[in-house]
RODO-2510 file (C-alpha; in nm, 4 decimals, decimal comma):
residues 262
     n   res          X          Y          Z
     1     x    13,8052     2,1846    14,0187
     2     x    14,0249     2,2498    13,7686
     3     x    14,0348     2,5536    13,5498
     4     x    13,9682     2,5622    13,1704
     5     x    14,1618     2,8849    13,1300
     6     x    14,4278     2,6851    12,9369
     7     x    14,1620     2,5864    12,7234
     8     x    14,0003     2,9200    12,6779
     9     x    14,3701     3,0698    12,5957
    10     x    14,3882     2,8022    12,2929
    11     x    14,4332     2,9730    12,0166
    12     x    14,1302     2,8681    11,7343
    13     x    14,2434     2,6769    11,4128
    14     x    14,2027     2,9361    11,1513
    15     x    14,1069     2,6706    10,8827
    16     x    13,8462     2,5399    11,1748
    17     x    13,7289     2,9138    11,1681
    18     x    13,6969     2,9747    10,8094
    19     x    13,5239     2,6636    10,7069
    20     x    13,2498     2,7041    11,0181
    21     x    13,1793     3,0539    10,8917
    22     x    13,1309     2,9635    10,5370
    23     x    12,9145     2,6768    10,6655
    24     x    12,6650     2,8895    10,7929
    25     x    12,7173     3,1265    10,4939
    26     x    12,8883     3,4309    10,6674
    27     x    13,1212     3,6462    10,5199
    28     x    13,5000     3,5742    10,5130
    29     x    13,7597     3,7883    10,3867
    30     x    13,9500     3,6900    10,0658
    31     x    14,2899     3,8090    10,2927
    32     x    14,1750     3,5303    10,5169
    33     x    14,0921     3,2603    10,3188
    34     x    14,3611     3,2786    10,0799
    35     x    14,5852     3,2657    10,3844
    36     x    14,5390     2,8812    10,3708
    37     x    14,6628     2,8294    10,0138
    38     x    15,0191     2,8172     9,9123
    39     x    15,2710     3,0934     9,8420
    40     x    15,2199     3,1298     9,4522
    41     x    14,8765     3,0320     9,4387
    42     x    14,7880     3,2671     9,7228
    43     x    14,9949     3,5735     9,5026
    44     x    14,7848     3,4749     9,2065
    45     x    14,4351     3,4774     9,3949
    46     x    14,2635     3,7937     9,2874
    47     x    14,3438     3,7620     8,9978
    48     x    14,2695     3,3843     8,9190
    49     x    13,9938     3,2689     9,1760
    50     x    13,6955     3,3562     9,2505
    51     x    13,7101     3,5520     9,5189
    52     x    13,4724     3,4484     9,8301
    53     x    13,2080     3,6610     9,7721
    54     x    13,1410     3,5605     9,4147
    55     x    13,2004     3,1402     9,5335
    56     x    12,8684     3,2230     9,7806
    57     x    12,6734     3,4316     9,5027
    58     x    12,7221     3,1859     9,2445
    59     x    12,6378     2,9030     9,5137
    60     x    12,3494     3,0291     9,6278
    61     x    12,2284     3,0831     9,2985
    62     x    12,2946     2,7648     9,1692
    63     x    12,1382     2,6412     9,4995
    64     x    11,8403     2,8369     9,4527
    65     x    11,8007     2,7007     9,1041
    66     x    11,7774     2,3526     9,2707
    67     x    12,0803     2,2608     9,1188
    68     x    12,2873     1,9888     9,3624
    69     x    12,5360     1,8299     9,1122
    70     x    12,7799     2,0973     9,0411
    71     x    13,0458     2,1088     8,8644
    72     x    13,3817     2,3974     8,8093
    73     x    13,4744     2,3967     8,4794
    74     x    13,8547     2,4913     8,5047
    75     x    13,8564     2,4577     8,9016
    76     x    14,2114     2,6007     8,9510
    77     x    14,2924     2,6220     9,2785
    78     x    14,0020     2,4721     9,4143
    79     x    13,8585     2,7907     9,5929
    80     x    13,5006     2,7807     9,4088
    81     x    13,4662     2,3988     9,4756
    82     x    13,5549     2,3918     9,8329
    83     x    13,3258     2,7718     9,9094
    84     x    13,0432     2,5912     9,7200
    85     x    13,0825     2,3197     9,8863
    86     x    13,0586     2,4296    10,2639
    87     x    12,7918     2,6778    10,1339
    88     x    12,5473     2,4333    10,0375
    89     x    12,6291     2,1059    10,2125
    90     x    12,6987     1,9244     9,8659
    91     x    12,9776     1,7379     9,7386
    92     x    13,1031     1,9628     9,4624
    93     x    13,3002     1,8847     9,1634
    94     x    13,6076     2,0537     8,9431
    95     x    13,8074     1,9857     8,6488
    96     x    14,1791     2,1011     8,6090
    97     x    14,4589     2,0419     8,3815
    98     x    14,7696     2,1388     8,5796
    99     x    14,8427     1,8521     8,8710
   100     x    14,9804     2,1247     9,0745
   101     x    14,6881     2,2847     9,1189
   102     x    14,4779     1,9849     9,1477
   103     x    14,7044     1,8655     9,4299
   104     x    14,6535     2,2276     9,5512
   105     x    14,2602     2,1957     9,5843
   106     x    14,2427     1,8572     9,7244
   107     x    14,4719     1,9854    10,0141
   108     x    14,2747     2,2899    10,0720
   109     x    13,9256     2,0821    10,0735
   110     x    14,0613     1,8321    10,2793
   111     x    14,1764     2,1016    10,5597
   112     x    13,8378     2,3061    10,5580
   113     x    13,6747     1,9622    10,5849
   114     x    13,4698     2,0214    10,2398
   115     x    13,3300     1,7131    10,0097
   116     x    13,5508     1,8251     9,6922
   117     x    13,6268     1,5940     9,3730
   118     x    13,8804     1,7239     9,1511
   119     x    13,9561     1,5715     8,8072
   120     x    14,2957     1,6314     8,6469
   121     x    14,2668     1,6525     8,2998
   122     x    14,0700     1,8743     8,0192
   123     x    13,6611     1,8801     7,9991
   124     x    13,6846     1,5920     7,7171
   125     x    13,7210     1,3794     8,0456
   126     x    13,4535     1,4720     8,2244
   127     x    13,0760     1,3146     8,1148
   128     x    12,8077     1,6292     8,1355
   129     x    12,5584     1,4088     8,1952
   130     x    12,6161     1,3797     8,5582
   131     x    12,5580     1,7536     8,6875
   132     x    12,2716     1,9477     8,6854
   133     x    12,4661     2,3006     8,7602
   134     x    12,7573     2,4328     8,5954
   135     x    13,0117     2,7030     8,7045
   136     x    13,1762     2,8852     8,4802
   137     x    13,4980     3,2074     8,5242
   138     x    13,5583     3,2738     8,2025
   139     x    13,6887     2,9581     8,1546
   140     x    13,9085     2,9707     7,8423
   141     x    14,0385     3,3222     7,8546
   142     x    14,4174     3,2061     7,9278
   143     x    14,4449     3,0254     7,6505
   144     x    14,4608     3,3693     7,4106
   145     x    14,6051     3,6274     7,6861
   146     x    14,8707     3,7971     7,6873
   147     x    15,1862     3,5596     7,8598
   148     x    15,1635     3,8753     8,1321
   149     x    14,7960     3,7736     8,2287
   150     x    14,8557     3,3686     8,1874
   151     x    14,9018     3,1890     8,5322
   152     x    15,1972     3,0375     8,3754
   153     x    15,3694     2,9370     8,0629
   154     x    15,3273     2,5637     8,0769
   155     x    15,1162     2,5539     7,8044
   156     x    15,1366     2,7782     7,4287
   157     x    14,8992     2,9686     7,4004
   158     x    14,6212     2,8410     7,1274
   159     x    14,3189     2,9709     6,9334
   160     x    14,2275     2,6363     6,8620
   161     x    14,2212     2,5376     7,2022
   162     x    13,9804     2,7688     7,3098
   163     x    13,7550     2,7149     7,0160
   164     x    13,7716     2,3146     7,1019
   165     x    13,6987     2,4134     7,4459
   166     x    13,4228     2,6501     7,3988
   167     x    13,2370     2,4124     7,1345
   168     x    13,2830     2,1225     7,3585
   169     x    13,0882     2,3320     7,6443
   170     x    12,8254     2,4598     7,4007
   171     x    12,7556     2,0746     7,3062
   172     x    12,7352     2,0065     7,6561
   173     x    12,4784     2,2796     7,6631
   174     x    12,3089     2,1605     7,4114
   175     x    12,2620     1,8305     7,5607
   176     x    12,1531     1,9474     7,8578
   177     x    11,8002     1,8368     7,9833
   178     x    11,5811     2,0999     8,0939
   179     x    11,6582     2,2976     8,4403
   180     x    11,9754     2,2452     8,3963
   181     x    12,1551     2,5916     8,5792
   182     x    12,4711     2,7509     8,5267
   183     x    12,6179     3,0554     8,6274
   184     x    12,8766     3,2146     8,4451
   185     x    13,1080     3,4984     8,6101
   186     x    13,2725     3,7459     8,3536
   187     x    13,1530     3,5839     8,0451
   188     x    13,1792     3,2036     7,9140
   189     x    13,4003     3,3265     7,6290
   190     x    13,1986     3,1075     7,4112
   191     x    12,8467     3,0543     7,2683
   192     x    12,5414     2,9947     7,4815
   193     x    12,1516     2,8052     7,3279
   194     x    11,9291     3,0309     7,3101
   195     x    11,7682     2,7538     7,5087
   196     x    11,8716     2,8702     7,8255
   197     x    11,7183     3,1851     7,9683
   198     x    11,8974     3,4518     8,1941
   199     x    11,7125     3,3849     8,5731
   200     x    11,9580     3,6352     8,7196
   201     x    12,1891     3,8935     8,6865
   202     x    12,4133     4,0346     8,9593
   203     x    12,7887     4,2277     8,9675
   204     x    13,0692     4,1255     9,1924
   205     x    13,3729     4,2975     9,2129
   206     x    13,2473     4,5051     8,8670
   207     x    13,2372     4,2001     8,7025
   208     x    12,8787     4,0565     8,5684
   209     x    12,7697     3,6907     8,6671
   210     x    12,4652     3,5501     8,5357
   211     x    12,2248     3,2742     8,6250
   212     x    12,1259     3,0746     8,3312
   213     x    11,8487     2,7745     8,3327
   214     x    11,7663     2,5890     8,0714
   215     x    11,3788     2,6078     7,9838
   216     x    11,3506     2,4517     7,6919
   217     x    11,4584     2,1628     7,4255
   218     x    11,7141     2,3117     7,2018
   219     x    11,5469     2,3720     6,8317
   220     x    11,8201     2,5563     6,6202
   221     x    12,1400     2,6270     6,6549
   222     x    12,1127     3,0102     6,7702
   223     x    12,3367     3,0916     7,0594
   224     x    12,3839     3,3719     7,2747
   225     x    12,7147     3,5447     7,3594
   226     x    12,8354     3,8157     7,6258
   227     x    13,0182     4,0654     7,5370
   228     x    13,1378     4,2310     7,8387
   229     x    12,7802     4,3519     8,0563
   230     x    12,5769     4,2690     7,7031
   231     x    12,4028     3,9483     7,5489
   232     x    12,3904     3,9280     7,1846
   233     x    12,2630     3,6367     6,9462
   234     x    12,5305     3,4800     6,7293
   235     x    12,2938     3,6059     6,4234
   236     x    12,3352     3,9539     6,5278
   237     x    12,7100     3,9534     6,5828
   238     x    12,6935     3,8405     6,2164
   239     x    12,5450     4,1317     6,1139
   240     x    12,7611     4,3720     6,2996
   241     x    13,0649     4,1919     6,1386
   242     x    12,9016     4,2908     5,7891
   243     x    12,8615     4,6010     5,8434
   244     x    13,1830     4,6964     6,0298
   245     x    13,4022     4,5867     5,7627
   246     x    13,7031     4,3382     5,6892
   247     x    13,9069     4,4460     6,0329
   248     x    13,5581     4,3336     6,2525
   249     x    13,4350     4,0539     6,0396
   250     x    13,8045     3,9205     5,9913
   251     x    13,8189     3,8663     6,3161
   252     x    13,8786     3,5024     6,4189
   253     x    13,7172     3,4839     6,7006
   254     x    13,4125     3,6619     6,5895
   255     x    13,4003     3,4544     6,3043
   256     x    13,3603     3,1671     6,5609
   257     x    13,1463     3,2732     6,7519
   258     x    12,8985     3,4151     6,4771
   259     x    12,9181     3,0567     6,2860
   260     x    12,7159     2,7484     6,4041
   261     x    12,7759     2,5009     6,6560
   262     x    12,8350     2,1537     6,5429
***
């Protein structure tokens, strides 16, 4: 008979390994997945991605709030997509604008075995209308940080580009049909309808991610905003800005955020 102990010696495919564990929603270290991404990517992880603990909190909540078209807004590296995706045995979706990156997440998807669609390009491309759940890591933050705290340089850094991002988002919100989820993970960075109610509330790695369904047809333009672990309405930020004087109120982005939606 002959023996299997060459078999038995064979040394497991770690990629094989990962993606089973996450499959049956076990925990994997971050030192472990990122192992499978590229050099600079893999530098930039804790930083820049979700690590794998918040990718299976913010899938199972989005799972639990029956949502099963899901989309990454600014998927990155891909590490969300391809974690949510394993996790709840759904194709997932992303959007990126930097074709490294998108090339990065296709490879990594296609090696844990994961049903991933990446876009390249900026949320104008994508149609809202097609997902009922909606992941969100502070999604516009790079556009106004500091060029030490930017992934890279390859594009200025632009006030107006996170404005146009964050109203896009909150028109997508708006437009939303009822039970439509999203979880956001260290803040949206823009405004959220009042229309949408916080489900759950949960910290990972210090930082606050919330559950948010929508539970009702939006009826004025009132929006919500986190400020670090705190909601506050739009109105009320108003306030505050009159009463703390011209170096609050001037603020740009306050200013935004306290105005309207269109």
């Amino acid at each position: 008979m002959e023996s299997n102990a060459a078999n038995d010696d064979k040394p497991l495919d770690p990629a094989a390994t990962i993606a089973a564990l996450l499959r049956k929603r076990e925990e994997v270290s971050d030192e472990a997945f990122d192992s499978l991404l590229s050099e600079r990517p893999r530098k930039k992880s804790r930083t820049y991605w979700s690590s794998v603990e918040a990718a299976q909190t913010a899938s199972r909540l989005l799972r639990e709030a029956g949502a099963t078209q899901v989309l990454d807004a600014g998927s990155g590296v891909g590490k969300f997509c391809t974690i949510a995706s394993l996790d709840s045995n759904h194709r997932v979706w992303g959007v990126e604008r930097r074709g490294e990156l998108v090339f990065e997440s296709r490879r990594l998807a296609q090696l844990l075995g994961a049903e991933v669609v990446i876009t390249e390009g900026t949320l104008d491309q994508v149609d809202p209308s097609e997902f009922d759940g909606f992941y969100f890591f502070n999604p516009f933050g790079e556009y106004v940080a500091a060029d030490e705290d930017r992934y890279d340089l390859a594009s200025p850094r632009s006030f107006d580009a996170y404005i146009r991002d964050a109203r896009l988002v909150e028109r997508w919100l708006r437009a939303a049909p009822v039970g439509t989820a999203m979880v956001t993970y260290n803040g949206l960075g823009g405004r959220i309808p009042v229309s949408f109610k916080v489900r759950r509330t949960t910290h990972v790695r210090d930082d606050t991610m919330r559950l948010w369904v929508k539970e009702k047809p939006d009826s004025s333009h009132e929006a919500y905003i986190e400020i670090e672990e705190e909601l506050i309405t739009a109105t009320e930020l108003a306030r505050l800005a009159a009463e703390n004087g011209a170096g609050f109120a001037d603020s740009p982005l306050v200013r935004e955020l306290s105005t309207p939606g269109d």
